[in-house]
C-alpha positions in Angstrom: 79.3 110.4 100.3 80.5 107.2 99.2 78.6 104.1 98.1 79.5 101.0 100.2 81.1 99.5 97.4 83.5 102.1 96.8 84.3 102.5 101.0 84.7 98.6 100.9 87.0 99.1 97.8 89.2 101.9 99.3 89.3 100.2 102.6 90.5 96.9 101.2 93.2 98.8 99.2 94.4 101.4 102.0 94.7 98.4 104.5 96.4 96.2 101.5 99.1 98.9 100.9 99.7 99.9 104.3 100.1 96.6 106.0 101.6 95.3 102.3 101.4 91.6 103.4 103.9 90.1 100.0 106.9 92.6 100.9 106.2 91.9 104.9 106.7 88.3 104.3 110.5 88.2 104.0 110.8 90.0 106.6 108.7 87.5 108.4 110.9 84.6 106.9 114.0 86.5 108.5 112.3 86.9 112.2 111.2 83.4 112.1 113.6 81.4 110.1 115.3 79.8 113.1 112.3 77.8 114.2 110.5 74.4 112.6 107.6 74.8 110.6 104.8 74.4 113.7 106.7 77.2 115.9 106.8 79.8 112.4 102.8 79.3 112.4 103.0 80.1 116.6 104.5 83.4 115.7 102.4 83.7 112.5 99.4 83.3 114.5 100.1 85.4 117.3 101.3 88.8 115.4 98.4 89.0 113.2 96.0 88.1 116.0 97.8 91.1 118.5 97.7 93.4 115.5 93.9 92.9 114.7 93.2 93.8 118.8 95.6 96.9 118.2 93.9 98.2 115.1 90.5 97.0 116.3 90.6 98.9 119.5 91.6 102.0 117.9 88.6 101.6 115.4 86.0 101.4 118.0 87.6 103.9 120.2 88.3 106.3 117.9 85.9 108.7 118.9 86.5 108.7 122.3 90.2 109.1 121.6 89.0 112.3 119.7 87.0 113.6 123.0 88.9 112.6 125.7 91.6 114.6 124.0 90.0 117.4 122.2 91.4 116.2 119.2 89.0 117.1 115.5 88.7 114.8 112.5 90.3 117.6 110.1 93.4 117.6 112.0 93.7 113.5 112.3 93.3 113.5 108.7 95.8 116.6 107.8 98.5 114.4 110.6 97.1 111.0 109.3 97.8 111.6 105.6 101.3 112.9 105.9 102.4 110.2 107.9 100.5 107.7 105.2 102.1 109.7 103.0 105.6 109.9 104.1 105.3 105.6 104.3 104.4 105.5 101.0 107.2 107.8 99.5 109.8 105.6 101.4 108.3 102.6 99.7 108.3 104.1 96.1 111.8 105.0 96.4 112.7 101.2 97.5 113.2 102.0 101.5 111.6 99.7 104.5 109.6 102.7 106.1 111.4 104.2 109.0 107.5 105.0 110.7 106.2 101.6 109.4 109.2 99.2 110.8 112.0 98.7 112.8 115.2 99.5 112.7 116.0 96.3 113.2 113.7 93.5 112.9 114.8 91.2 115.5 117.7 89.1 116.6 118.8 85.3 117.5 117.7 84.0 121.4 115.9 82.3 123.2 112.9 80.5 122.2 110.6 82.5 124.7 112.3 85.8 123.6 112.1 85.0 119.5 108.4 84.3 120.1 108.0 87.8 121.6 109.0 88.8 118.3 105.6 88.1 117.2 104.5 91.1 119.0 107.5 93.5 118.6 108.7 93.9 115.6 106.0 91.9 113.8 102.8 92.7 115.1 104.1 96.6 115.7 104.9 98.4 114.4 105.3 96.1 111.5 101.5 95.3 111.0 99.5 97.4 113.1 102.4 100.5 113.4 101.5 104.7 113.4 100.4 104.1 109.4 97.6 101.1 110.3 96.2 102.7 113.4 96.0 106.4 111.5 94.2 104.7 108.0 92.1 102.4 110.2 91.0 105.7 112.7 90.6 107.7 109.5 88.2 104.9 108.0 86.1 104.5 111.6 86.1 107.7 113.1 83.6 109.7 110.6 81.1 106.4 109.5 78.1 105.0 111.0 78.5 101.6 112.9 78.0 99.7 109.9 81.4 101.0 108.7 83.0 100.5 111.7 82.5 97.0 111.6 83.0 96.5 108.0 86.8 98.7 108.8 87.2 95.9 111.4 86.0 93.1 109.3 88.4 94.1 106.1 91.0 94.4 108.6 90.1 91.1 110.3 90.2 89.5 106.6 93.9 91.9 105.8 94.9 89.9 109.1 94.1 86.1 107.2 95.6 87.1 104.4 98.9 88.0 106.1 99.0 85.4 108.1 98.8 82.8 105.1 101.6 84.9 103.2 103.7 84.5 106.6 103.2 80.8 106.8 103.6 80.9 103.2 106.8 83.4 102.7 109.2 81.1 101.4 107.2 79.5 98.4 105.6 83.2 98.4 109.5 84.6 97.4 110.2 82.1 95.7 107.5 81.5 93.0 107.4 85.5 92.7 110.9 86.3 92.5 112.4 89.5 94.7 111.7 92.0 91.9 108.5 90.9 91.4 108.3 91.6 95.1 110.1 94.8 94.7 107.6 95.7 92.3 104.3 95.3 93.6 106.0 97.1 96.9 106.5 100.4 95.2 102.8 100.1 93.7 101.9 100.0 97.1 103.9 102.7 98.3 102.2 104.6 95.7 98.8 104.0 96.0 99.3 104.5 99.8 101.3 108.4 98.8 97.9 109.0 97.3 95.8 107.8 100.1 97.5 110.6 102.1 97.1 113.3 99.8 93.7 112.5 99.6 93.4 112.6 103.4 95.0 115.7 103.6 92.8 117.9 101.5 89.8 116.6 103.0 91.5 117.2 106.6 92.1 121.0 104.7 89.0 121.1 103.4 86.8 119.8 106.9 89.7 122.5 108.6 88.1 125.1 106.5 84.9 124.4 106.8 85.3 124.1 110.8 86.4 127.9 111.0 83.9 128.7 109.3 
């Protein structure tokens, strides 16, 4: 079993590379760039706060979830780590994820309608999309309360992080320069392909061990 440190480490990192807060912030700067400076941090605020209630709920409900539909951890984790997986690859090979984001993120209207961006596209599936809710599940569903909360907590602190980096995005792109950007988004994409494959053999493995 692992030490707290290391389940705080890999937490930190899985949510890091899955929500991937530097590349999401042009994106953010696209959605938002119509609107003054108080509006962006409107927006800003209310994505990552609707995304921390998504991925929160799913954390504490997790088990439940598994009951009320006869679902078993194994087969979460075998699903769970191909889709985490299938994220990542997009994002080594330089693609916006397909399962992660949009197809498109947003358009020009009204201001009532371009602050309902902040909950579709940014908050999901951008933030809190299929790969957030199936890495936070995966982290919550087999621990003890204490690791539910810390799950929730590292999210809650992914969520800050985010939400700086949103406010933040233009300076952010600026000051790192797109392939600096480009860069640190296939590192992601790759430390999230292995996150999967890791989930995947212990789904195998717990498979196994359940038919047995």
């Amino acid at each position: 079993m692992d030490s707290l440190a290391v389940f705080i480490t890999k937490v930190f990192f899985g949510f890091f590379a899955i929500m991937n807060p530097i590349a999401n912030a042009p994106i953010f700067v696209g959605v938002a760039e119509d609107f003054g400076e108080d509006q962006r941090k409107i927006i800003a605020r209310r994505s990552v706060a609707t995304a921390f209630v998504v991925v929160a709920a799913f954390s504490l409900a997790g088990k439940l979830i598994f009951e009320l539909f006869g679902l078993t951890l194994p087969a979460f984790r075998i699903t769970g780590g191909i889709l985490i997986f299938m994220v990542g690859l997009e994002l080594v090979q330089g693609r916006l994820s397909r399962v992660q984001s949009p197809a498109s993120p947003g358009g020009k209207g009204a201001r009532d309608s371009a602050l309902r961006v902040a909950i579709s596209p940014l908050a999901v599936p951008i933030l809190a999309g299929p790969g957030t809710v199936a890495t936070a599940m995966n982290f919550a569903a087999a621990g003890s309360a204490l690791r539910v909360a810390l799950t929730i907590a590292i999210f809650g602190l992914m969520c800050l992080i985010t939400y700086l980096l949103f406010i933040s995005g233009e300076k952010v792109i600026s000051f790192l320069g797109e392939g600096v950007v480009n860069v640190i988004s296939r590192m992601m994409g790759l430390i999230l392909a292995v996150i999967g494959t890791e989930m995947v053999i212990l789904g195998v493995r717990g498979a196994f061990e359940f038919i047995r």
